[in-house]
Backbone as JSON, one array per atom type, in Angstrom:
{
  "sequence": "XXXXXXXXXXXXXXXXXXXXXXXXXXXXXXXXXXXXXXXXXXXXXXXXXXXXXXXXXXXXXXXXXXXXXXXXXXXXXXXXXXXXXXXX",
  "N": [[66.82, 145.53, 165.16], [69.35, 148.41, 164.03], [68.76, 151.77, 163.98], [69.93, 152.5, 161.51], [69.38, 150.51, 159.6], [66.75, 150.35, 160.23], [65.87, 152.63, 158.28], [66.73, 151.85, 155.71], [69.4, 152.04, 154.79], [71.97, 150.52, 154.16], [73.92, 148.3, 156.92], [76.96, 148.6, 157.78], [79.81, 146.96, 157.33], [81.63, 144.56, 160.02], [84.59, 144.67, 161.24], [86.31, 141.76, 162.16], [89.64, 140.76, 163.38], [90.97, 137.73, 162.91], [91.3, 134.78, 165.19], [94.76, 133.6, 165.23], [95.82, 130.46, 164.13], [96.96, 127.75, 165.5], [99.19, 125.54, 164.41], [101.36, 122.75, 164.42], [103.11, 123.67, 166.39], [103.68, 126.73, 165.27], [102.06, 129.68, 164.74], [99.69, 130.19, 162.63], [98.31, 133.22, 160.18], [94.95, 133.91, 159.27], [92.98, 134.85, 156.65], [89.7, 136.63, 155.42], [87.48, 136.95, 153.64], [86.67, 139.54, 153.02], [89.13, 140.49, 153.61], [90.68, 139.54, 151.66], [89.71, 140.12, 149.24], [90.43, 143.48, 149.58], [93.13, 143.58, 149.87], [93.73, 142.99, 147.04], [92.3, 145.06, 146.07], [89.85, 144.72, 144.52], [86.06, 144.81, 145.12], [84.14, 142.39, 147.27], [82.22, 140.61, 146.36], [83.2, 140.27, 143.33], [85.56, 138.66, 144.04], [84.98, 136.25, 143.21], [85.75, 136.24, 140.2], [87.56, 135.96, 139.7], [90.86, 134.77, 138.36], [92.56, 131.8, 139.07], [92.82, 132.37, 142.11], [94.11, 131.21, 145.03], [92.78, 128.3, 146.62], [90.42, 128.17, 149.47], [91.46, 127.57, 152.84], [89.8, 127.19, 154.74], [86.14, 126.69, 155.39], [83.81, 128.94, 157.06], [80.71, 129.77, 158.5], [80.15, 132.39, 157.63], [81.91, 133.35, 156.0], [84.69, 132.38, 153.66], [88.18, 130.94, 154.42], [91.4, 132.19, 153.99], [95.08, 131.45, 154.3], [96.78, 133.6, 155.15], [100.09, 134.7, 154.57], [100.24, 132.66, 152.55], [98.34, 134.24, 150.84], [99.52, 137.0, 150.43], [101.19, 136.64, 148.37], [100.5, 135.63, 146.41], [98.84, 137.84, 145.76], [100.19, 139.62, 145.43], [101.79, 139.09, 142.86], [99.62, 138.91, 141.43], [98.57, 141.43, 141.72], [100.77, 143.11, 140.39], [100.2, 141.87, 137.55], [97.7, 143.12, 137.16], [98.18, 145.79, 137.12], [100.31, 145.88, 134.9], [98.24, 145.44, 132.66], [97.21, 147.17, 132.41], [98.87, 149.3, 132.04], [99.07, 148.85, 129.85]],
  "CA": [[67.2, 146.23, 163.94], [69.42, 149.55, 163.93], [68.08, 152.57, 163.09], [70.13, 152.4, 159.64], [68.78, 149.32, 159.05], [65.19, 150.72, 159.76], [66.15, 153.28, 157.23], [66.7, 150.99, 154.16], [70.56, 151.97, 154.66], [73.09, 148.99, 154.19], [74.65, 148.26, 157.53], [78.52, 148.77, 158.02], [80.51, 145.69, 157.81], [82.41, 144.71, 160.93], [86.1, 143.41, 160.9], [87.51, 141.71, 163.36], [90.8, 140.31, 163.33], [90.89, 136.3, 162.82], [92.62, 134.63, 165.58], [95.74, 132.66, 164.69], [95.83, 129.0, 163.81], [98.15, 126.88, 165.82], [99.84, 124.25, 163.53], [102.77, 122.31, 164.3], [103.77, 124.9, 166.98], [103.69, 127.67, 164.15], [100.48, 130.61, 164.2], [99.19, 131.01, 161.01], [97.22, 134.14, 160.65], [94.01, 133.75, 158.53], [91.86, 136.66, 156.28], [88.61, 136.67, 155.3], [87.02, 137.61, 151.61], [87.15, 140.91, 152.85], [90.3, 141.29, 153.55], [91.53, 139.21, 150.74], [89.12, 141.31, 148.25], [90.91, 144.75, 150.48], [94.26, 142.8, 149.34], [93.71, 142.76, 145.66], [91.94, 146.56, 145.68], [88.77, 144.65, 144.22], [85.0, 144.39, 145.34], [84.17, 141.27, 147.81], [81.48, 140.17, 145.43], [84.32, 139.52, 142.85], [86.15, 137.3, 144.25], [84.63, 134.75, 142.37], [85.75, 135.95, 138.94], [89.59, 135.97, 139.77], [91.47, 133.5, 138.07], [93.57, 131.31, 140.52], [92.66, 132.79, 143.14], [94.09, 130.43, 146.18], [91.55, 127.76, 147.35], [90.72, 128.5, 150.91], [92.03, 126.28, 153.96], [88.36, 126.46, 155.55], [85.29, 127.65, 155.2], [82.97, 129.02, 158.05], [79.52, 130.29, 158.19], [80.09, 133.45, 156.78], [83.06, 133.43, 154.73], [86.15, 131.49, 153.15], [89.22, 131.92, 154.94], [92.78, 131.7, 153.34], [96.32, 131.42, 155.27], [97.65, 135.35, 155.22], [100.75, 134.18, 153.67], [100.05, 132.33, 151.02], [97.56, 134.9, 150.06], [99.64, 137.8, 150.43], [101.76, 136.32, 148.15], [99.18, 135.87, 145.54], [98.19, 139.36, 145.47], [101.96, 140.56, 145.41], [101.48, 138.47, 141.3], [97.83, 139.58, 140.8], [98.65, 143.01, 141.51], [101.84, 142.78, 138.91], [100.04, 141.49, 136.2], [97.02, 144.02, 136.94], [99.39, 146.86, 136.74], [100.99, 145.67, 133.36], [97.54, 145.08, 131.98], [96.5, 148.83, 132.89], [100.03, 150.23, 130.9], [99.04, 148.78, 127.75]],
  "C": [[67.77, 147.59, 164.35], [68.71, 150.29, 163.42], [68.56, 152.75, 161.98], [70.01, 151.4, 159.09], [67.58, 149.56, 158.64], [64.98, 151.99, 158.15], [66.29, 153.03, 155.48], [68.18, 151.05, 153.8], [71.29, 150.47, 154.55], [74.03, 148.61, 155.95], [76.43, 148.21, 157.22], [79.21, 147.68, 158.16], [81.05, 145.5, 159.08], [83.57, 143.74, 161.11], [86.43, 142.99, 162.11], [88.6, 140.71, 163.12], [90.14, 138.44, 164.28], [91.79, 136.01, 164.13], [93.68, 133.1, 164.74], [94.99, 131.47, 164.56], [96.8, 128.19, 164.08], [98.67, 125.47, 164.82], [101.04, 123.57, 163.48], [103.58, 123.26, 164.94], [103.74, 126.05, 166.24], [102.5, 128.18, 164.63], [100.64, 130.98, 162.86], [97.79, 131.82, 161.39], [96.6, 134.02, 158.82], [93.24, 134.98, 158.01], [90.95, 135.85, 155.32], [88.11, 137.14, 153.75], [86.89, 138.86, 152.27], [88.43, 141.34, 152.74], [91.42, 140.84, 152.17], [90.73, 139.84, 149.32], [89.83, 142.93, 148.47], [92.49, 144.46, 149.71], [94.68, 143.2, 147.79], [93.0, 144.15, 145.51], [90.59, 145.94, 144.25], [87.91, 144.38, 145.25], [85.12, 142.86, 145.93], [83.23, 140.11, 146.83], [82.41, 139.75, 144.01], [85.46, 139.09, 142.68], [86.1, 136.14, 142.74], [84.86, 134.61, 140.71], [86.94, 136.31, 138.43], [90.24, 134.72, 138.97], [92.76, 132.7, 138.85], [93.89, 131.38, 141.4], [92.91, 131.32, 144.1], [92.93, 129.68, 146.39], [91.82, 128.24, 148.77], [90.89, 127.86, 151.69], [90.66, 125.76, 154.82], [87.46, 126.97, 154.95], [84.15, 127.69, 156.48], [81.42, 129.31, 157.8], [79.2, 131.16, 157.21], [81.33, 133.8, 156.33], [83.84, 132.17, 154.36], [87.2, 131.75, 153.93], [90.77, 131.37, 154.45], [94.31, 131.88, 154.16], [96.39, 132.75, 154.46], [98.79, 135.44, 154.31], [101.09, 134.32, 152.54], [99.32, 133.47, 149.77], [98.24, 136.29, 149.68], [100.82, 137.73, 149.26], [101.8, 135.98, 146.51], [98.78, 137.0, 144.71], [99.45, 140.2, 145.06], [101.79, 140.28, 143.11], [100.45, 139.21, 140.87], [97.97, 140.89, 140.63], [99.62, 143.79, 140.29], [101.1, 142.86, 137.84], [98.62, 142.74, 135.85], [97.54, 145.17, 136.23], [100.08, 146.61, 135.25], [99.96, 145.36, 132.35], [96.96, 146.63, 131.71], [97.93, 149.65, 131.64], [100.01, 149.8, 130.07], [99.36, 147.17, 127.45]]
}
């Protein structure tokens, strides 16, 4: 246990960069519910109350993970319609 663990503090997330995904000669680069919560400028915790949010291509232990892409692509819309929901 760190000592900001022993503390009752929250530990510090830690990112590390996904590696690629060879496919058909192609790298696809993969992100994580953090970074696709970081993406969208919401909380990782809601995720889950996005509407159409991308399904994800895998899922690992500790997260979802969505092609980069597709997702960035996603968020380019989501962020649009946020923005026009915010001016009225």
């Amino acid at each position: 246990m760190t000592p900001s663990r022993a503390l009752g503090q929250p530990a510090k997330p830690t990112r590390r960069r996904l590696a690629p995904v060879e496919t058909k000669g192609a790298l696809l680069e993969r992100m994580g519910a953090w970074e696709v919560a970081e993406c969208l400028g919401v909380e990782r915790t809601n995720l889950q109350f996005i509407k159409d949010l991308p399904e994800p291509v895998e899922e690992v232990r500790a997260t979802r993970l969505w092609l980069a892409e597709e997702f960035r692509e996603f968020a380019k819309v989501y962020n649009l319609r946020r923005q026009a929901r915010a001016a009225g």
